[in-house]
MOPAC internal coordinates of N, CA, C and O (Angstrom, degrees):
PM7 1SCF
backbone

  N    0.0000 0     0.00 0     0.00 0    0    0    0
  C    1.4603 1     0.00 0     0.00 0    1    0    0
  C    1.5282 1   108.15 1     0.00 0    2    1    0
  O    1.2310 1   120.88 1   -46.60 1    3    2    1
  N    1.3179 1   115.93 1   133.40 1    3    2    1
  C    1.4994 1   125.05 1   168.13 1    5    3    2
  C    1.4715 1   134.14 1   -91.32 1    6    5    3
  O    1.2310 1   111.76 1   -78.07 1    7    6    5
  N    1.5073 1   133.14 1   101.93 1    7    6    5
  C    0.9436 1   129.39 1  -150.73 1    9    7    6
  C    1.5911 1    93.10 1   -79.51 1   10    9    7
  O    1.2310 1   125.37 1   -41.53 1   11   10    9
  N    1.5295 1   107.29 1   138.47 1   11   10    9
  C    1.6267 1   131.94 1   165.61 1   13   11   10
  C    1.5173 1    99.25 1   -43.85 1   14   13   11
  O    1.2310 1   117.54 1   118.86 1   15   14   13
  N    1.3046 1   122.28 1   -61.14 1   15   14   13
  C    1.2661 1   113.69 1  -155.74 1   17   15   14
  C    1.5305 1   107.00 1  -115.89 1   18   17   15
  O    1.2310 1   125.85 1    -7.30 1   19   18   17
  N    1.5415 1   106.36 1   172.70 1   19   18   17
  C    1.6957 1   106.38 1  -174.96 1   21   19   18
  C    1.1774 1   104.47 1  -110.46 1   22   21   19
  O    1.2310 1   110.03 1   -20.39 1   23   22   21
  N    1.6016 1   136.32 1   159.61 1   23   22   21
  C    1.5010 1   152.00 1   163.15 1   25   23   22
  C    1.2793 1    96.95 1   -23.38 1   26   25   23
  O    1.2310 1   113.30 1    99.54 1   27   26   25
  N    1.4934 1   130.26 1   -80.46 1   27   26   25
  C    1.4744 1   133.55 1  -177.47 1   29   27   26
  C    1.5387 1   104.19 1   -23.77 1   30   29   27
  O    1.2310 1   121.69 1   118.96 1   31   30   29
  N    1.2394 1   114.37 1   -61.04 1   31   30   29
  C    1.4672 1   133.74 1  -152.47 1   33   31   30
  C    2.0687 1    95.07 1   -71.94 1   34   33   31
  O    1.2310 1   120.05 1   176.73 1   35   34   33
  N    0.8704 1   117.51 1    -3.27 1   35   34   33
  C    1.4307 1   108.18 1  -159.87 1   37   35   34
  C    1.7716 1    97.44 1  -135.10 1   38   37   35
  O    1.2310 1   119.20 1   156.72 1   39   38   37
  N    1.0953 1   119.14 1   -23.28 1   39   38   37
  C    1.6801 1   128.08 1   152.34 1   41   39   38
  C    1.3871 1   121.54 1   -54.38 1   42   41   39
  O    1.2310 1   129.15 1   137.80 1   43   42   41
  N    1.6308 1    99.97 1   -42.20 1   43   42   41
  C    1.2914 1   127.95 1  -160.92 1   45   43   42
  C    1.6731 1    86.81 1   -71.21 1   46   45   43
  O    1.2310 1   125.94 1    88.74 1   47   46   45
  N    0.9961 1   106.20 1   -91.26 1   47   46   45
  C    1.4452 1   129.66 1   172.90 1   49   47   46
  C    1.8846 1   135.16 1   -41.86 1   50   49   47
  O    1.2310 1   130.27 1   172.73 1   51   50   49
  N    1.4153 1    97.80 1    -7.27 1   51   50   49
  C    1.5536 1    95.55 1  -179.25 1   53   51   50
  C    1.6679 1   104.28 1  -137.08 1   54   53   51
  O    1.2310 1   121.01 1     5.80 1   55   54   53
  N    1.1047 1   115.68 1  -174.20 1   55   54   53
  C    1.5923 1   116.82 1  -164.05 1   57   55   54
  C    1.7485 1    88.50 1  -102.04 1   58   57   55
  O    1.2310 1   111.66 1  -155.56 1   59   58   57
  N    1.8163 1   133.31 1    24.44 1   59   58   57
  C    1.1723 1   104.98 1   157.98 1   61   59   58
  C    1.8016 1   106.92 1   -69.22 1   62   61   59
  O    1.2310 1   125.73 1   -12.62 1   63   62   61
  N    1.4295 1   106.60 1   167.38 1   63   62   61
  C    1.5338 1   112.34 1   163.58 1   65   63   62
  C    1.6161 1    93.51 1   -89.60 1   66   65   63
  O    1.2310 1   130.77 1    -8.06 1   67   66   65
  N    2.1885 1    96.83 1   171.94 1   67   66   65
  C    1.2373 1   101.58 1  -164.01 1   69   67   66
  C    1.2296 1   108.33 1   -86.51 1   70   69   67
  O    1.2310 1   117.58 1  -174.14 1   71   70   69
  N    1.6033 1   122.21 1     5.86 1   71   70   69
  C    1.7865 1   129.69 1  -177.27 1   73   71   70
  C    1.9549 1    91.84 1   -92.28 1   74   73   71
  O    1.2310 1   127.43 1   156.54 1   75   74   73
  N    0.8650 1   103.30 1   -23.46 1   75   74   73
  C    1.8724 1    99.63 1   162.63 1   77   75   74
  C    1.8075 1   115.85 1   -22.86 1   78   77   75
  O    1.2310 1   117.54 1   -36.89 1   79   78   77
  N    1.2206 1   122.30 1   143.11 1   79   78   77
  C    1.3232 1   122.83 1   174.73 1   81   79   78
  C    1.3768 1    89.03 1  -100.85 1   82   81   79
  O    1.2310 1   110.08 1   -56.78 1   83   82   81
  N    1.5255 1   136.23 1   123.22 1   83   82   81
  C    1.7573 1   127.24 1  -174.80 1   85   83   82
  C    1.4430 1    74.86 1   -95.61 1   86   85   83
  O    1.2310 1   105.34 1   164.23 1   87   86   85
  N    1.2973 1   144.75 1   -15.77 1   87   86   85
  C    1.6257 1   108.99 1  -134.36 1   89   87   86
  C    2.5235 1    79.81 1   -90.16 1   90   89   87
  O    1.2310 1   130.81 1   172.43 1   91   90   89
  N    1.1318 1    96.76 1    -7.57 1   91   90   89
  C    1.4821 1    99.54 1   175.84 1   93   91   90
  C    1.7730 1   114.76 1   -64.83 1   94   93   91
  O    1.2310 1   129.19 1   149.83 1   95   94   93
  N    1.0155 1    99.89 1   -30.17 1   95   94   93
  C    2.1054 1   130.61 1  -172.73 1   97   95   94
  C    1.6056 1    88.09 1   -77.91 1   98   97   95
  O    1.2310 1   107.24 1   109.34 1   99   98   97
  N    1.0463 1   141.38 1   -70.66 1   99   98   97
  C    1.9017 1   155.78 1  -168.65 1  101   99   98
  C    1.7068 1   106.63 1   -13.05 1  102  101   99
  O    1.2310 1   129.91 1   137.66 1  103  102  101
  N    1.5543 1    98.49 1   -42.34 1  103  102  101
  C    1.6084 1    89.04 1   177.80 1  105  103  102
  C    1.6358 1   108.28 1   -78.42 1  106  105  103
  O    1.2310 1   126.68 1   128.12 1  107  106  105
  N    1.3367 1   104.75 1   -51.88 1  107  106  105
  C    1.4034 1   102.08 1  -155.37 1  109  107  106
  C    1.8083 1   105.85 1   -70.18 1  110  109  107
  O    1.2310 1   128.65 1   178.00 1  111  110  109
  N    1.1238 1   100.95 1    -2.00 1  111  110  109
  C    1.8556 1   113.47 1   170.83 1  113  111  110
  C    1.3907 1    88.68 1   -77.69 1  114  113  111
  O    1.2310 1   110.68 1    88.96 1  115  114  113
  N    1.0906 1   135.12 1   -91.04 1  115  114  113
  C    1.6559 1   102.60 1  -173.13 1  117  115  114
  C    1.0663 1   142.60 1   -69.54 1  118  117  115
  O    1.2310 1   112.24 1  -171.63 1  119  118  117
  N    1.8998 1   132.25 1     8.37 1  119  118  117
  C    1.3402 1   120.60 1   149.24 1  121  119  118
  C    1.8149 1   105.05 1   -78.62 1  122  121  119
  O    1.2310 1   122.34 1   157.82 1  123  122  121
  N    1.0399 1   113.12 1   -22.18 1  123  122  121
  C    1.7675 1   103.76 1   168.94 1  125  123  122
  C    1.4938 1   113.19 1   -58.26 1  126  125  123
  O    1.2310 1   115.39 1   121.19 1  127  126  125
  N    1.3048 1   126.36 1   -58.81 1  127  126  125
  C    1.3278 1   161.59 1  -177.18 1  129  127  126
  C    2.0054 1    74.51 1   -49.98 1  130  129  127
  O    1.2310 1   105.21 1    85.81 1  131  130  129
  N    1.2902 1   144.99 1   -94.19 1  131  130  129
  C    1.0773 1   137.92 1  -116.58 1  133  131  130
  C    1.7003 1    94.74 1   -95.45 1  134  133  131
  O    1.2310 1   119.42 1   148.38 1  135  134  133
  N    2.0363 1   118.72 1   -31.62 1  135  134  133
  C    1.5663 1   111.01 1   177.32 1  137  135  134
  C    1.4660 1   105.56 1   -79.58 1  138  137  135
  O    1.2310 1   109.31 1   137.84 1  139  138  137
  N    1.1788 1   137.64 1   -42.16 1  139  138  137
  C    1.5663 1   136.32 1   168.78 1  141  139  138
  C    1.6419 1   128.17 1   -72.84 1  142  141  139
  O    1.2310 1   121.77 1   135.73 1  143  142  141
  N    1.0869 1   114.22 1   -44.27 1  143  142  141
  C    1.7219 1   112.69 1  -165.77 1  145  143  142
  C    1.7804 1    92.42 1  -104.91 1  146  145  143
  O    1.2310 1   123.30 1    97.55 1  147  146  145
  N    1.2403 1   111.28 1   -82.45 1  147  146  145
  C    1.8312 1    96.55 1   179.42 1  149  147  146
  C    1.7177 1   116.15 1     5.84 1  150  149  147
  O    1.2310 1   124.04 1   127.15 1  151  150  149
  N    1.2654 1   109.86 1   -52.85 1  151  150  149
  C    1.4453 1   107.04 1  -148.02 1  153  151  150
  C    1.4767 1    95.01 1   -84.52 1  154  153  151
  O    1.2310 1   112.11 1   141.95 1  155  154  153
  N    1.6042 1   132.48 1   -38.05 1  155  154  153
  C    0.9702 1   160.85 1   166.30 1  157  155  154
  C    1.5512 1    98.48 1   -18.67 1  158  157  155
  O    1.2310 1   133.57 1    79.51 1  159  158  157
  N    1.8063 1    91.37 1  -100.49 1  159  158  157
  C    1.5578 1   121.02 1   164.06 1  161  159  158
  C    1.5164 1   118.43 1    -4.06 1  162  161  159
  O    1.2310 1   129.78 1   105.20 1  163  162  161
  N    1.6257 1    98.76 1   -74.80 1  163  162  161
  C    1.4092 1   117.97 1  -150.32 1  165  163  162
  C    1.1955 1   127.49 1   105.14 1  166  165  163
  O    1.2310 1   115.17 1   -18.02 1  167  166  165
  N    1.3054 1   126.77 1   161.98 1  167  166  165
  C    1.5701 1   115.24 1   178.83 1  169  167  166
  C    1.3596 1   106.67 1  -100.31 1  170  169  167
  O    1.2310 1   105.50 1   159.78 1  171  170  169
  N    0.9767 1   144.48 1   -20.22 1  171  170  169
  C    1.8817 1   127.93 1   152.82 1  173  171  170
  C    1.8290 1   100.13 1   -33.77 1  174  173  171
  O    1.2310 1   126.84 1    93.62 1  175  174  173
  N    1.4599 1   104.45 1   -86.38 1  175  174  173
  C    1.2637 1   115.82 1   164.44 1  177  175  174
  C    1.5685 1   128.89 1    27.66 1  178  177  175
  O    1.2310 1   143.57 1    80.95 1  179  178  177
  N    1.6815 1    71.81 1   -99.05 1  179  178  177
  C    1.8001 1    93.24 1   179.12 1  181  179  178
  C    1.4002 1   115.08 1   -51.42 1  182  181  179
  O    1.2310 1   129.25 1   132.51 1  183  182  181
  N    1.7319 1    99.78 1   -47.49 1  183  182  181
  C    1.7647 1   108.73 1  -156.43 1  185  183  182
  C    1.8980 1    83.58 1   -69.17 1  186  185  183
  O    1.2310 1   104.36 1   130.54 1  187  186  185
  N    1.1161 1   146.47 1   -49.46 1  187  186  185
  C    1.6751 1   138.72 1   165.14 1  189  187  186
  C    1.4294 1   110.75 1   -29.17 1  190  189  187
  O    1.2310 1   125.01 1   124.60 1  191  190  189
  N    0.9776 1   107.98 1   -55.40 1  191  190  189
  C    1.4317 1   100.75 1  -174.42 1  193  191  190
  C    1.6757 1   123.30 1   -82.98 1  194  193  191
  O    1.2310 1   125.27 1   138.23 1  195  194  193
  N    1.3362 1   107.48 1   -41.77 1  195  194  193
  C    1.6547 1   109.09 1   142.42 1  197  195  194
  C    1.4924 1   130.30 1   -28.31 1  198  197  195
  O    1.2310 1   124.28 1   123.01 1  199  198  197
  N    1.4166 1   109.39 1   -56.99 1  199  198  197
  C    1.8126 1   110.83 1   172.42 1  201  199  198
  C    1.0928 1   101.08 1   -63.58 1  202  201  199
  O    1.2310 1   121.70 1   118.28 1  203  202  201
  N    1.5089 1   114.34 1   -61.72 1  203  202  201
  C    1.6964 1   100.37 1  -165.80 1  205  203  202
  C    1.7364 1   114.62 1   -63.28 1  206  205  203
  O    1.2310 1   101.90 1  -176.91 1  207  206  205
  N    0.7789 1   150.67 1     3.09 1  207  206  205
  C    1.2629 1   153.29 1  -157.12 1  209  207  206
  C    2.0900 1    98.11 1  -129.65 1  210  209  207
  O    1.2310 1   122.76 1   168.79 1  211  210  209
  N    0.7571 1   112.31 1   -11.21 1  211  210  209
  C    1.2462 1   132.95 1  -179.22 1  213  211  210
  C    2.1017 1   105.39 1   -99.55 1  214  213  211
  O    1.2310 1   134.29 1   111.13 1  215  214  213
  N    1.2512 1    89.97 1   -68.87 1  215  214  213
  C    1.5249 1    92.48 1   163.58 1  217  215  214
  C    1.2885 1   114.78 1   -86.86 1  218  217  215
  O    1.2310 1   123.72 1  -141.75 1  219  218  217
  N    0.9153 1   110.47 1    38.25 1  219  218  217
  C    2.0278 1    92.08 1   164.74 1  221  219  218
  C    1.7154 1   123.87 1    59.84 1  222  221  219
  O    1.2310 1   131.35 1  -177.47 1  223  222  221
  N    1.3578 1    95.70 1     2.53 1  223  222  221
  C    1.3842 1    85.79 1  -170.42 1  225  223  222
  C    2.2636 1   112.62 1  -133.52 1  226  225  223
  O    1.2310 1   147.74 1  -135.82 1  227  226  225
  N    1.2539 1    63.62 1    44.18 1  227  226  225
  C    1.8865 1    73.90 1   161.16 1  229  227  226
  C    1.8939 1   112.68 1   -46.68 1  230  229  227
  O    1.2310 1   129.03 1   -45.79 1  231  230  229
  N    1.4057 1   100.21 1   134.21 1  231  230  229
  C    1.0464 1   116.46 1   166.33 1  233  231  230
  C    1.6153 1   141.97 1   -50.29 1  234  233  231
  O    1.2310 1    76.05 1    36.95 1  235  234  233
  N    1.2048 1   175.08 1  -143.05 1  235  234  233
  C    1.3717 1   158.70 1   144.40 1  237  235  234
  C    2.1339 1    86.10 1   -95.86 1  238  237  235
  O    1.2310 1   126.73 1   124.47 1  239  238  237
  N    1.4513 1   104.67 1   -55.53 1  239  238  237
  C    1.5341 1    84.46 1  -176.98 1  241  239  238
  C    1.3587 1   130.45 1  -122.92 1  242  241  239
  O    1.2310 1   128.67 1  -154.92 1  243  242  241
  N    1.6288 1   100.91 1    25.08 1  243  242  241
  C    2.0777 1   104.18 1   123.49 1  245  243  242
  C    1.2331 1   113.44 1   -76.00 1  246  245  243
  O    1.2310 1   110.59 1   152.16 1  247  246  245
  N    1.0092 1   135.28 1   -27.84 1  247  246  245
  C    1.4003 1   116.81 1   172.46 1  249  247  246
  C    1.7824 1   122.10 1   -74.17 1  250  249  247
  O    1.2310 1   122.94 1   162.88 1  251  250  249
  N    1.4068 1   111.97 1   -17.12 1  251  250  249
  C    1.8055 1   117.20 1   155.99 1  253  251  250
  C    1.3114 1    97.11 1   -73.77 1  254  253  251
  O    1.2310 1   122.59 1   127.11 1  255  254  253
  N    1.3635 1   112.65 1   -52.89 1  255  254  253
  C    1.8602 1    93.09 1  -174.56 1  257  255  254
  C    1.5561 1   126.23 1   -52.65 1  258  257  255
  O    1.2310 1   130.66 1   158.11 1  259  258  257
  N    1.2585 1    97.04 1   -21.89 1  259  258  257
  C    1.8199 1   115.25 1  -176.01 1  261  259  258
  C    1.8421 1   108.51 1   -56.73 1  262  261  259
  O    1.2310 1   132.60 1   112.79 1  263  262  261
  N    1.6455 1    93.27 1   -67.21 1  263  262  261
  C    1.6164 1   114.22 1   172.76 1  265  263  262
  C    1.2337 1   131.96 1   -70.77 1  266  265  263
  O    1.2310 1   125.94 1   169.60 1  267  266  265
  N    2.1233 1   106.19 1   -10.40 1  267  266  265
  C    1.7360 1    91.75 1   150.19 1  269  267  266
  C    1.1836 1   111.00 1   -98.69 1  270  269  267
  O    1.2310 1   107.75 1   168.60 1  271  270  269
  N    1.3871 1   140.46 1   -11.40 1  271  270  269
  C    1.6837 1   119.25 1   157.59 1  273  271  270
  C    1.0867 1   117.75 1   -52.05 1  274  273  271
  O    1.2310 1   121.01 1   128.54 1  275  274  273
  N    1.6673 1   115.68 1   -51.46 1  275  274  273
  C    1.2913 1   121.05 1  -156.37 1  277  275  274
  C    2.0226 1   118.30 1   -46.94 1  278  277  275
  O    1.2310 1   126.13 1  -179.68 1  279  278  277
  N    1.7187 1   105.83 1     0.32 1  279  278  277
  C    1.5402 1    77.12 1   174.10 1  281  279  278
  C    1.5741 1    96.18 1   -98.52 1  282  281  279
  O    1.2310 1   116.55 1   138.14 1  283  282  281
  N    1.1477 1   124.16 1   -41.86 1  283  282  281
  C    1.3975 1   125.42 1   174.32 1  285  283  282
  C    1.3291 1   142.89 1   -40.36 1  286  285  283
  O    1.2310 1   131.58 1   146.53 1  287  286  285
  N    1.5641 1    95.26 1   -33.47 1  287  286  285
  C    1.7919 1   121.87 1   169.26 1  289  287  286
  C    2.1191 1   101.33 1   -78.31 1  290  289  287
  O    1.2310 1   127.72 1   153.85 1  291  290  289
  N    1.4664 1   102.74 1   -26.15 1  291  290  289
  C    1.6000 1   102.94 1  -175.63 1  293  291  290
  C    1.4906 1   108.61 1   -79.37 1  294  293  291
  O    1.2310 1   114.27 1   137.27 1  295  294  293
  N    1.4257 1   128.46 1   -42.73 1  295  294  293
  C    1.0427 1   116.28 1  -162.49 1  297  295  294
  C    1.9568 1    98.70 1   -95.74 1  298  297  295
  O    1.2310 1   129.20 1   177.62 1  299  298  297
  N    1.3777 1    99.87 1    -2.38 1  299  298  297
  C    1.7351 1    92.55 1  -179.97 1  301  299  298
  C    1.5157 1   106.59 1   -81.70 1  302  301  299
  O    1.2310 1   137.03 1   143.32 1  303  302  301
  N    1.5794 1    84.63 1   -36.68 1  303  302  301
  C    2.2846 1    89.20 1   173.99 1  305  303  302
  C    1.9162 1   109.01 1   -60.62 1  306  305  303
  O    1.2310 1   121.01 1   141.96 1  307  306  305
  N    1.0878 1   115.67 1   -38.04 1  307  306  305
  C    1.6073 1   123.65 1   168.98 1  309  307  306
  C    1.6656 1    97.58 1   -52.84 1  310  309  307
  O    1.2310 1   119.56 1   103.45 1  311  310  309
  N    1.0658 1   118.44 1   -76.55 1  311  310  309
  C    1.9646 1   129.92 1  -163.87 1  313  311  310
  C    1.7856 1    86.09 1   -44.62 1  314  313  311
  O    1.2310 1   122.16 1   121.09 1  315  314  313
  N    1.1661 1   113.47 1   -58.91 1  315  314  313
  C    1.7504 1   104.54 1  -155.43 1  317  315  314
  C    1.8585 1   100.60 1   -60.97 1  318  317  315
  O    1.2310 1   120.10 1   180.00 1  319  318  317

């Protein structure tokens, strides 16, 4: 599974501090990512943003779509 968002992106965005280990957060970013946003998204969606994020080649606005989930996908990976 490919998490939507990156460590930066989830420091940035959630009440961990920046001495936090995120790479501990990585799973529960994608069961957050798959019970909250998946359903959201859609599965065209996701699986788009999955490849591109996979290949390196995110879009100019999947990558806005990235950074307005990213606070919602951060503090849901915190809750799980």
């Amino acid at each position: 599974m490919i998490p939507l968002i990156t460590e930066q992106l989830v420091k940035q965005h959630s009440p961990v501090t920046a001495n936090t280990d995120v790479a501990e957060f990585v799973p529960y970013i994608t069961i957050a990512q798959e019970l909250h946003i998946a359903d959201i998204l859609g599965e065209r969606l996701m699986t788009e943003l999955r490849n591109q994020i996979e290949a390196n080649t995110l879009t100019d606005a999947n990558s806005e779509l990235i950074r307005r989930i990213a606070p919602a996908l951060s503090f849901y990976a915190v809750y799980q």
